[in-house]
C-alpha positions in Angstrom: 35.6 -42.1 50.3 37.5 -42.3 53.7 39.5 -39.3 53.3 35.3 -37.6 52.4 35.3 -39.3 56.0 38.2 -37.1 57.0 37.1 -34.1 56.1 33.7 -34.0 57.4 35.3 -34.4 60.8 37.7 -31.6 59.7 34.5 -29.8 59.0 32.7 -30.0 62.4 35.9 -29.2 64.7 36.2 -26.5 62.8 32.2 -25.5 63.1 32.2 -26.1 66.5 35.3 -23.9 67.3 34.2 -21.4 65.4 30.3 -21.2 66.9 32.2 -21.3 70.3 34.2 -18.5 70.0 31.5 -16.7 68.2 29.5 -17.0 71.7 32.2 -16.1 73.4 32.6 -13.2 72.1 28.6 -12.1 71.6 28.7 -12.6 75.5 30.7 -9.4 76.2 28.9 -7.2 73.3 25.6 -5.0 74.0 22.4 -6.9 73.6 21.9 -7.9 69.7 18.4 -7.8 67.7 17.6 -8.8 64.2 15.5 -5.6 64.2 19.2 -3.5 63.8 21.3 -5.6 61.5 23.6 -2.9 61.6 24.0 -2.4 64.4 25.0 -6.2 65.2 27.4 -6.3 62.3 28.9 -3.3 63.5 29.3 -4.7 66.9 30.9 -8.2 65.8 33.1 -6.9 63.3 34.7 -4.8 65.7 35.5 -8.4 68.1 38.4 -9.9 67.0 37.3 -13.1 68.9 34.1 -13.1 66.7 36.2 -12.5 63.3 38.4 -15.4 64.5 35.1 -17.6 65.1 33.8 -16.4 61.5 36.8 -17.7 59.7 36.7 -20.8 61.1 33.4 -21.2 60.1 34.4 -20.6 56.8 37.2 -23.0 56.8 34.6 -25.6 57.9 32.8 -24.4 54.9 35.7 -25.2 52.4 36.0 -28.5 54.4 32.1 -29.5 53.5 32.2 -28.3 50.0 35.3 -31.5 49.4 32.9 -33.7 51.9 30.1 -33.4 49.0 32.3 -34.1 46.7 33.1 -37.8 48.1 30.3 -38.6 50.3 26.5 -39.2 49.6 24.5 -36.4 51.1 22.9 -38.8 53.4 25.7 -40.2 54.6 27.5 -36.8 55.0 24.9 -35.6 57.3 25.1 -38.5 59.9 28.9 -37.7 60.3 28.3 -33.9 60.4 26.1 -34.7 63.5 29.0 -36.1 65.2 30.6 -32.7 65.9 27.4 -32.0 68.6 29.8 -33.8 70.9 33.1 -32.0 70.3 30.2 -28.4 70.8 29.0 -29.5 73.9 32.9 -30.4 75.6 33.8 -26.9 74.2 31.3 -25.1 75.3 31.7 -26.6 79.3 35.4 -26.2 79.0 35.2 -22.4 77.6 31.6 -21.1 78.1 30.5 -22.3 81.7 27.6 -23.8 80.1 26.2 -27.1 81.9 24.1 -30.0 80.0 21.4 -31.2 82.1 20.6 -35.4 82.3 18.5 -35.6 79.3 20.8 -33.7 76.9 23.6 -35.6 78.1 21.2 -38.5 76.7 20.8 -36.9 73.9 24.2 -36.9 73.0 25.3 -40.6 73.4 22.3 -41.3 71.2 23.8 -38.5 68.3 27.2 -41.0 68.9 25.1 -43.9 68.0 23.2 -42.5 65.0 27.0 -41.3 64.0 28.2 -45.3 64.0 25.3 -46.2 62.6 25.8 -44.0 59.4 29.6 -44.7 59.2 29.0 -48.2 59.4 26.5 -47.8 56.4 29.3 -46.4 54.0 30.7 -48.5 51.6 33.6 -47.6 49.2 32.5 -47.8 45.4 28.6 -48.6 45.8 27.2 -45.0 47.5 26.2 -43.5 44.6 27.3 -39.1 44.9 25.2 -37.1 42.4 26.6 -33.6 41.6 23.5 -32.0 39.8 19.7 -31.4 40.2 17.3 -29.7 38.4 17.2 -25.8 39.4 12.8 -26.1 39.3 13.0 -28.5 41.9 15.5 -26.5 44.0 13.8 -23.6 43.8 10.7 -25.3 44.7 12.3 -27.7 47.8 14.3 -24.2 49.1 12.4 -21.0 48.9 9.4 -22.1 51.2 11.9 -23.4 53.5 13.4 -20.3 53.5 9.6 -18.3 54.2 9.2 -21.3 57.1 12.4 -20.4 58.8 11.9 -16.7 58.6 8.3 -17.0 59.8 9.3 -19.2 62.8 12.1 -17.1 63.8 9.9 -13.9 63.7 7.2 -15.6 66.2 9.9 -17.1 68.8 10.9 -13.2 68.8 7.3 -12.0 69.4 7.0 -15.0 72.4 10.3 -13.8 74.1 8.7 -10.1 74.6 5.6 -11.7 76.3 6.3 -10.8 80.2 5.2 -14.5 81.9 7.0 -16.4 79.7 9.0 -19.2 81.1 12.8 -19.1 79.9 13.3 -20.7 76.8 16.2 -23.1 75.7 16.4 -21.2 72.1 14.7 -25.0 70.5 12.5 -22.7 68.3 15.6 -20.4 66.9 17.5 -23.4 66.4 14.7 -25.1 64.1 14.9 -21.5 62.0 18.1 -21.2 62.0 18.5 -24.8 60.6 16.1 -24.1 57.7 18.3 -21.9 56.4 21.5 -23.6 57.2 19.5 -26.9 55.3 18.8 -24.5 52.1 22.4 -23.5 52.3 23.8 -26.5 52.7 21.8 -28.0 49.7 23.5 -24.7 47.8 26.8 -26.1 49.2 26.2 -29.5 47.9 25.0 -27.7 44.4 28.4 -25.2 44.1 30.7 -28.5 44.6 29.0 -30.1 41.3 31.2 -27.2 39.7 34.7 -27.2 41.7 36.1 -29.1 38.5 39.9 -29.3 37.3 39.5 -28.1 33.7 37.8 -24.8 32.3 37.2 -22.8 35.4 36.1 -19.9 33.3 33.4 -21.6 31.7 32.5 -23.4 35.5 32.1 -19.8 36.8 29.9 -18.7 34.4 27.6 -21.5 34.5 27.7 -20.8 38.5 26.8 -17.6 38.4 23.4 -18.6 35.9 22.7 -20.8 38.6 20.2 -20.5 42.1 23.2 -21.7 44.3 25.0 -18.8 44.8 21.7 -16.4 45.0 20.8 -19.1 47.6 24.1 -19.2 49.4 23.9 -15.0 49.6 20.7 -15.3 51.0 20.8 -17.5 53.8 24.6 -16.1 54.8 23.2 -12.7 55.1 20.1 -13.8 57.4 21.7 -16.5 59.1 24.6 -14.5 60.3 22.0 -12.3 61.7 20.0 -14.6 63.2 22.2 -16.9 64.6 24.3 -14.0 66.4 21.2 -12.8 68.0 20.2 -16.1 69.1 23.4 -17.1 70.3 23.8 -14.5 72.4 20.3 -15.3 74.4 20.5 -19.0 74.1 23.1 -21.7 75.2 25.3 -22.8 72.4 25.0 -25.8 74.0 21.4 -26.4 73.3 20.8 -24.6 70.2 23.6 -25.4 68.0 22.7 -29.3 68.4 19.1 -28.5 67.0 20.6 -26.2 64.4 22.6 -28.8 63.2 20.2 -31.6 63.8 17.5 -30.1 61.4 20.0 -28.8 59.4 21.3 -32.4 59.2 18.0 -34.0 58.7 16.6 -31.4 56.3 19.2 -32.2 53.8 19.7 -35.8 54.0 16.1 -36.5 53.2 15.0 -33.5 50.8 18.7 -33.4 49.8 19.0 -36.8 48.9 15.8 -36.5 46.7 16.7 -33.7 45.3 19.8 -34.7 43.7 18.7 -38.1 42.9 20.8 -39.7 45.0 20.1 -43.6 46.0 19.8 -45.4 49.2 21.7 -48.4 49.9 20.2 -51.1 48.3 22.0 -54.0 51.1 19.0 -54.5 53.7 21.7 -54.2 56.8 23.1 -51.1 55.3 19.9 -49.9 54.4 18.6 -50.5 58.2 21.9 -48.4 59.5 21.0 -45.4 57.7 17.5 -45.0 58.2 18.1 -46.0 61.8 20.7 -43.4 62.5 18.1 -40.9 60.9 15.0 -41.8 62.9 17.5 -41.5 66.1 18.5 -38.1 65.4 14.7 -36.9 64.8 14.1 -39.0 68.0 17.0 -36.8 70.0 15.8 -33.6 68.5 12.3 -34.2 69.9 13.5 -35.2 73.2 15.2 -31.9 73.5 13.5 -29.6 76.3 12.1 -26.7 75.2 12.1 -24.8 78.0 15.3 -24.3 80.8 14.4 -24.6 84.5 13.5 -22.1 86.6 16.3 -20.4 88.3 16.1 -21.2 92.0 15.8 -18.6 95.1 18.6 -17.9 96.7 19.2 -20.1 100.0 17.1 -18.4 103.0 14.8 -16.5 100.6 11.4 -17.0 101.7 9.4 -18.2 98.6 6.3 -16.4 98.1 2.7 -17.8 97.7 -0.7 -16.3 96.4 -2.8 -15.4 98.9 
């Protein structure tokens, strides 16, 4: 179980190196737009700072594919939060970008929820299902999927709108994080075949299977969602409420899903759903909006008459 530990923290350096350097790189290309998918794949692909970004990405995915392998999904997700911290360092050291008060909050609470989930583990008594029925997949993922597409599409329509205030990117993190929730459910479904013996036979029965439809899916819109909003937003801000619903959204429909049990200690038990009511806590304490930018010094502000 420890060395599931292990490579969950594996997993988020190597997520949050990767969505670092994919910002970096998005922040010297032409504007992006979901409406030209293209267009934005022919921009990236042509960044070898973005390709570097992408492959660590899919490192971290090889990473969490072993974490659902040792680690209840529940459980999983508290320690995948952890890597909001190692995000935000990186993106101050790299990016430029500065936290305000409140996030900075917001972060020592995502510590806290992190101990209180690692402290919930016990070796031999988590219970780590590796199958569900495809029905109830199906019927957990696809108006998910239709929710995060929808919300997405209307935090585009606001951003054309000419008085808007400037957004913090919460909404594209919240669709963004539906998706990344279905995939990582798909994640946690492709792992129940990774076996030692008859690999043949484990492919096929993949393939016969929603989890790789459901992986192609949200990889193909979630590259192309996440770039755009990356490049508008602070990585700072809306990677932590990707992965926060992301996070949420599979511990709890996850761990339904696949049957998996809650502790059944009452101390244990209290750790875990603690650590999950703080991180819905942190993600509704995020600001939606970023602060005006100020005047320049000796600018003469200018009232209504």
């Amino acid at each position: 179980m420890w060395w599931g530990v292990a490579a969950a923290l594996l997993a988020n350096t190597l997520y949050s190196v990767g969505f670092v350097l994919e910002k970096r790189a998005l922040t010297s290309l032409p504007e992006v737009s979901i409406r030209q998918p293209a267009r934005l794949l022919g921009l990236v692909l042509r960044s070898p700072l973005w390709i570097g970004g992408s492959l660590s990405l899919a490192a971290g995915f090889g990473a969490q594919l072993a974490v659902y392998r040792t680690l209840p999904i529940a459980a999983a997700q508290g320690i995948f939060v952890s890597g909001l911290v190692l995000l935000v360092l990186l993106s101050a050291r790299l990016l430029g970008e500065e936290t305000t008060g409140r996030e900075r909050y917001a972060l020592g609470a995502i510590l806290a929820a992190l101990l209180m989930v690692v402290l919930s583990l016990k070796e031999g008594s988590d219970q780590v299902s590796q199958d569900a029925p495809y029905q109830l997949i199906l019927l957990v993922c696809v108006p998910s999927l239709a929710a995060g597409v929808w919300l997405y599409a209307s935090a585009e329509r606001r951003t054309r709108h000419r008085h808007r205030m400037p957004t913090t990117g919460v909404e594209y993190g919240v669709a963004v994080g539906l998706l990344y929730g279905v995939s990582s459910l798909a994640i946690k479904g492709v792992s129940s075949y990774l076996t030692s013996s008859g690999l043949g036979s484990a492919v096929v029965e993949l393939l016969g299977s929603p989890y790789p439809y459901l992986l192609l899916f949200t990889g193909a819109f979630g590259l192309v969602m996440s770039q755009a909003a990356l490049q508008r937003c602070r990585a700072s801000l809306i990677v932590p409420v990707c992965t926060t619903v992301t996070c949420l959204y599979t511990a709890v429909l996850g761990t339904l899903s696949f049957g998996e049990s809650l502790p059944h200690d009452p101390l244990r038990l209290a750790l875990r759903l603690a650590g999950t009511v703080l991180a819905v806590a942190v993600l509704l304490s995020m600001p939606k909006h970023d602060p005006a930018p100020k005047p320049p010094i000796g600018a003469k502000e200018l009232t209504p008459p």
